[in-house]
C-alpha positions as CSV (number, residue, x, y, z in Angstrom):
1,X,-76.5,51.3,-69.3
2,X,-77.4,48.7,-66.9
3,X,-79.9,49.8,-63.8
4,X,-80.1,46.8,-61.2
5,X,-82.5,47.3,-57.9
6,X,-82.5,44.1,-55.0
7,X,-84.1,43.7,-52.3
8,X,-83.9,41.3,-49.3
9,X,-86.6,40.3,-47.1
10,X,-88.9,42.6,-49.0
11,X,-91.9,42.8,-46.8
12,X,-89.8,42.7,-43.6
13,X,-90.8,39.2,-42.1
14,X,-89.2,37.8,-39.3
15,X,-88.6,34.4,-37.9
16,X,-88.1,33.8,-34.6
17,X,-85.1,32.7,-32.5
18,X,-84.8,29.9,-30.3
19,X,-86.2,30.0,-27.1
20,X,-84.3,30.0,-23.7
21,X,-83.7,26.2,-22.5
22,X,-81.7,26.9,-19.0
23,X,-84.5,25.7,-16.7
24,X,-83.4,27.6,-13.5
25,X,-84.1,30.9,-15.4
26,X,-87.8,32.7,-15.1
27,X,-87.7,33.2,-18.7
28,X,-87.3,29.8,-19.5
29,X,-89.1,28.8,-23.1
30,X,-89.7,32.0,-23.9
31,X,-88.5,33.7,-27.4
32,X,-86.5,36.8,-27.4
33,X,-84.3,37.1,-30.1
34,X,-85.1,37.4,-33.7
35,X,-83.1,35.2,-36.2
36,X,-82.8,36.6,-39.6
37,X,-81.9,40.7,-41.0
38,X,-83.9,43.3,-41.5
39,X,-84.8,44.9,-45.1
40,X,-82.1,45.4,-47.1
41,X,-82.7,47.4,-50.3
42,X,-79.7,48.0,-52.9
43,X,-79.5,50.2,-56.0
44,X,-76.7,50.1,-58.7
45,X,-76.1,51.4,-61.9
46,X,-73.6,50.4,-64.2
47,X,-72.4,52.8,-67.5
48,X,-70.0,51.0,-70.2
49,X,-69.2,51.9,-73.8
């Protein structure tokens, strides 16, 4: 019996995106996206005989 646990971006950092370059917007160089997932936790188990 073979018992697997992952886990991706563990502790739930984020990086973030790039910032908003069009210079005739009012939000210009700000950041509001986030680049990257969120946790991702996965269990398996495998039986064989």
């Amino acid at each position: 019996m073979e018992v697997r646990l992952e886990a991706f971006n563990l502790l739930n950092n984020f990086n973030w995106g790039n910032p908003i370059v069009n210079y005739s917007s009012g939000l210009f160089g700000r950041i509001q996206t986030v680049a990257g997932d969120m946790r991702i936790m996965q269990f398996g188990v495998k039986y064989s005989f």
